[in-house]
C-alpha positions as CSV (number, residue, x, y, z in Angstrom):
1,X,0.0,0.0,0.0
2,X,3.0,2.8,1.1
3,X,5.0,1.5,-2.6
4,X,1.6,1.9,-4.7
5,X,0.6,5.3,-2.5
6,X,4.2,6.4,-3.6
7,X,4.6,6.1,-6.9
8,X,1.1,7.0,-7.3
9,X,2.1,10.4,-6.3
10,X,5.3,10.4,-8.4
11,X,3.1,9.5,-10.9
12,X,0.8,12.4,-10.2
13,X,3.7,14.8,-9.9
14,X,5.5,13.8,-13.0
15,X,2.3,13.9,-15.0
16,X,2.1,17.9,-13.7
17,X,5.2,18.8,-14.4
18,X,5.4,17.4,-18.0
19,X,1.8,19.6,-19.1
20,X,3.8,22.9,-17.5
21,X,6.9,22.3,-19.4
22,X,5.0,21.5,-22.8
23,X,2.8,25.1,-22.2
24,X,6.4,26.5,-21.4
25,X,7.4,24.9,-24.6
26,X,4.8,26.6,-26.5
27,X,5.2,29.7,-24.6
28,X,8.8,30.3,-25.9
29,X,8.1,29.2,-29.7
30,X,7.0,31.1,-32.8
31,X,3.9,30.0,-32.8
32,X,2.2,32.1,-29.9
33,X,4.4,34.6,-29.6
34,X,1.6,37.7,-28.7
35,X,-0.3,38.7,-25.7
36,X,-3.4,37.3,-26.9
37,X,-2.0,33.3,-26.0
38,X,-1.7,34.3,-22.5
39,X,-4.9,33.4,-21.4
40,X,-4.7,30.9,-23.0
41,X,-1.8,29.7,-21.0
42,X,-3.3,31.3,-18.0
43,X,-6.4,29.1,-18.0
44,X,-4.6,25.8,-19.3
45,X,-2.1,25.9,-16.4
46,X,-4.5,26.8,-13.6
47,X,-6.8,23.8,-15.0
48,X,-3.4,21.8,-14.5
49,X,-2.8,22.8,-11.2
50,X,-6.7,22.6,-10.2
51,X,-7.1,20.4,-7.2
52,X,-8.9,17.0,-7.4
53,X,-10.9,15.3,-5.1
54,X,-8.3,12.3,-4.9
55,X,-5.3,14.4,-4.3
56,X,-3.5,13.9,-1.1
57,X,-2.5,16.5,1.5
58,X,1.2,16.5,-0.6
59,X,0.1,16.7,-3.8
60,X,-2.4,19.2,-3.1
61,X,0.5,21.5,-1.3
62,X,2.7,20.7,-4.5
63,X,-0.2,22.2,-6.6
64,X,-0.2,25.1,-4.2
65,X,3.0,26.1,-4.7
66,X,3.0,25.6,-8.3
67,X,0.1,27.4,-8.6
68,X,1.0,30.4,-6.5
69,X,4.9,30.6,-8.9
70,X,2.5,30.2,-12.0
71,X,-0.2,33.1,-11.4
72,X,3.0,35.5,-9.9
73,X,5.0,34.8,-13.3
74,X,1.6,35.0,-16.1
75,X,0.0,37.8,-13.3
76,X,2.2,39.8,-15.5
77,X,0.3,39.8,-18.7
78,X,-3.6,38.7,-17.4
79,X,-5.2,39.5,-14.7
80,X,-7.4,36.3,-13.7
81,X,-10.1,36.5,-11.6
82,X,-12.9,34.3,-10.7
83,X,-16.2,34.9,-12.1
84,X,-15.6,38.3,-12.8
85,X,-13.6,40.4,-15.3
86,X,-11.4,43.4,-13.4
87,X,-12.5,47.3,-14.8
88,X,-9.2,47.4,-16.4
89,X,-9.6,44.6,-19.2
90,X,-6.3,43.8,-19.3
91,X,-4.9,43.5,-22.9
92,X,-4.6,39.7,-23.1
93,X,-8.1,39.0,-22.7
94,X,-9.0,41.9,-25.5
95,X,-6.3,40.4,-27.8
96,X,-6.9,36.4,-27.2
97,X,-11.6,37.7,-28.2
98,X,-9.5,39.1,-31.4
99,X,-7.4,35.9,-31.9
100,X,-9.4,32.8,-33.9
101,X,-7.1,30.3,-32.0
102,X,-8.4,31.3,-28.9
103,X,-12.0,33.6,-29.4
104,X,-14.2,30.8,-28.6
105,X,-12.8,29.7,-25.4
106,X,-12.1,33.0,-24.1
107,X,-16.1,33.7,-24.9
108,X,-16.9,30.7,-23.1
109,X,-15.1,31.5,-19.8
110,X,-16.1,34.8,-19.7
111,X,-19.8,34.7,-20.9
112,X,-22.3,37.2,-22.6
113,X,-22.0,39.9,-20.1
114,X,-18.3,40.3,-19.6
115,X,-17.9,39.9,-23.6
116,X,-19.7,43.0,-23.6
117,X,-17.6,44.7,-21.4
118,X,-14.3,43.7,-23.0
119,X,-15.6,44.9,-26.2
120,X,-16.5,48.2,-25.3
121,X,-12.9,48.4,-23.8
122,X,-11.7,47.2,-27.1
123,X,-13.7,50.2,-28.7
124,X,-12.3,52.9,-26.4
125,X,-9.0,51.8,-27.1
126,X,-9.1,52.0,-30.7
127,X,-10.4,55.2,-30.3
128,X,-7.8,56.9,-28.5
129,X,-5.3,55.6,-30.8
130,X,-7.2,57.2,-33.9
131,X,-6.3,61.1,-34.9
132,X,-8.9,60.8,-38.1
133,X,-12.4,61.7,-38.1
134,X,-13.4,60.0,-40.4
135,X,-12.1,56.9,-39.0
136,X,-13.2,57.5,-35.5
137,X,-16.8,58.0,-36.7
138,X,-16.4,54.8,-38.2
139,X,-15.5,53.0,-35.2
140,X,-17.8,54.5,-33.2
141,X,-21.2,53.3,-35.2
142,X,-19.2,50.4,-36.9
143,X,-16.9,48.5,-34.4
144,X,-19.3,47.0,-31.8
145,X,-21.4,45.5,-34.1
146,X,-18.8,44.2,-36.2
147,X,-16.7,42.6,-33.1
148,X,-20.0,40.3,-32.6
149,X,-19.7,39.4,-35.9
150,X,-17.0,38.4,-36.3
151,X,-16.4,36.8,-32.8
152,X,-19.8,34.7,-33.5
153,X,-18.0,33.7,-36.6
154,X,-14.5,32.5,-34.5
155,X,-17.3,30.3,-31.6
156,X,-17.9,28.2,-34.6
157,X,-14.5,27.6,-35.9
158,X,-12.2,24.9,-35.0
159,X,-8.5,27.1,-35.2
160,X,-5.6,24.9,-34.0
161,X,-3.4,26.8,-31.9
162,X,-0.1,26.6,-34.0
163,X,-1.8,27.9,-36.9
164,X,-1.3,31.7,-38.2
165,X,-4.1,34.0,-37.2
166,X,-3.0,36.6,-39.5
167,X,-4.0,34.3,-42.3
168,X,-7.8,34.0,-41.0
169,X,-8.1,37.5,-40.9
170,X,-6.4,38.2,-44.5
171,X,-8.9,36.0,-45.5
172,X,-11.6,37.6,-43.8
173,X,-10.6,41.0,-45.4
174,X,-11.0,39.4,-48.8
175,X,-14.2,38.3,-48.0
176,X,-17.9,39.7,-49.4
177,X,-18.6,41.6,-45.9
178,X,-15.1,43.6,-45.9
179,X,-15.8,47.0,-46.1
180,X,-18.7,46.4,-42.8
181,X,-15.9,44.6,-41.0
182,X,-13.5,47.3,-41.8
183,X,-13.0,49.0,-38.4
184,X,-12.5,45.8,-36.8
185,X,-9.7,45.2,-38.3
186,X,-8.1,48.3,-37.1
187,X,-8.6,46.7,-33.6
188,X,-6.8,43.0,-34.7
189,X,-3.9,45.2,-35.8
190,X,-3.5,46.9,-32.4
191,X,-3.9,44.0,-30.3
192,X,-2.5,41.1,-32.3
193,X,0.7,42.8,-32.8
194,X,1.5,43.2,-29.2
195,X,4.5,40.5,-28.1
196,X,3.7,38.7,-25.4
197,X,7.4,39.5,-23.5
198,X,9.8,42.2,-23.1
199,X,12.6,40.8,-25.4
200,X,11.2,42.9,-28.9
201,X,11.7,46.2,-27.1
202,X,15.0,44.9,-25.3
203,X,16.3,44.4,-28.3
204,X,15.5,47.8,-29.4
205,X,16.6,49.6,-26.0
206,X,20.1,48.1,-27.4
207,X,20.3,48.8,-31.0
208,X,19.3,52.6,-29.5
209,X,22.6,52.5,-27.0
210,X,25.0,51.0,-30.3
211,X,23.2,54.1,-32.5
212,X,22.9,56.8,-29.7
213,X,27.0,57.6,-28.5
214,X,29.2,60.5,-27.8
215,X,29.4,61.6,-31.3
216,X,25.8,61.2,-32.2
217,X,24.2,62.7,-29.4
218,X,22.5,65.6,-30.8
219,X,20.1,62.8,-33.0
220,X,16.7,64.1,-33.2
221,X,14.1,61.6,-32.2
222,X,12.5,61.4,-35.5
223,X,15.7,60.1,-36.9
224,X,16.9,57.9,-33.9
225,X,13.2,56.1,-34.8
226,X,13.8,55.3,-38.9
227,X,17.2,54.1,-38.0
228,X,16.1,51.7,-35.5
């Protein structure tokens, strides 16, 4: 009984430990490399670490602990709470409704309501970064309805999550309903571009120091920017 109870727990422990290092896996390849996989990873390694009802009083610790590292390390990117989404949408979540690999079961965790309210953060956002007129108007009476379109049209797709998301919505923008769908895409640009860690912009902060010197230091900013 003490050798089965053992490896039974080994077992159990190895088993955990494999899933987190294939989501690490995927985490650090080419294939989800935006915000919008986060809670994806989020949700997939807290359903992991989720205790059981057969778990014993070390395994559930072991989850514990895991658990607690994991939501301090992704607590970076998305904010997870249960049964509610936090005022501040936080990007992820806005990206991953945008993102056909993961649209569906991001509507399905959050439900109808707090769809809603990511949406109209998603509206506001692409608002602020608009300095046209024209194209604000057309956000304003367009986008809403067009992010239920298309996100109805994501619940009934079945996207693998190593395939390209840029090539459903190049697709999408070919298609008969373009021009209605036309401010949505304005969103999926800003959100679906977004890396999901620091290393892009680390590796500009360092082109900037090998560019910016002594004898360059009167570069204007405009300048410093088409270099790098």
């Amino acid at each position: 009984m003490l050798e089965d109870s053992f490896f039974e727990r080994l077992e159990c422990y190895h088993s955990i430990l494999v899933e987190l290092n294939i989501l690490s896996v995927m985490a650090q390849s080419k294939s989800l490399p935006t915000l919008s996989a986060t809670p994806f990873m989020v949700w997939r390694g807290i359903d992991v670490l989720r205790s059981r009802e057969n778990d014993g009083r070390v395994t559930r610790a072991f989850k514990e602990a895991l658990l607690s590292v994991w939501n301090k390390r992704m607590g970076l990117f998305v904010e997870v709470r249960e049964g509610e989404v936090a005022n501040i949408v936080p990007n992820g979540i806005k990206g991953a409704l945008l993102d056909p690999r993961f649209s569906k079961m991001t509507q399905d965790k959050l439900g109808v309501a707090h769809v809603k309210i990511v949406n109209d953060a998603i509206v506001t956002d692409t608002l602020l970064l608009l300095d046209d007129d024209e194209q604000e108007t057309l956000v304003e009476s367009q986008l809403g309805p067009a992010l239920q379109v298309v996100q109805s049209q994501m619940a009934k797709i079945e996207f693998p999550e190593q395939a390209d998301p840029l090539a459903w919505w190049k697709n999408l923008s070919r298609s008969s309903n373009a021009s209605y769908l036309s401010a949505v895409f304005l969103s999926a640009r800003l959100y679906l571009s977004m890396p999901a860690g620091s290393s892009p912009s680390e590796c500009v902060f360092s082109q900037t120091t090998d560019i910016v010197t002594k004898k360059r230091n009167s570069i204007g900013d405009g300048t410093l920017e088409k270099t790098v």
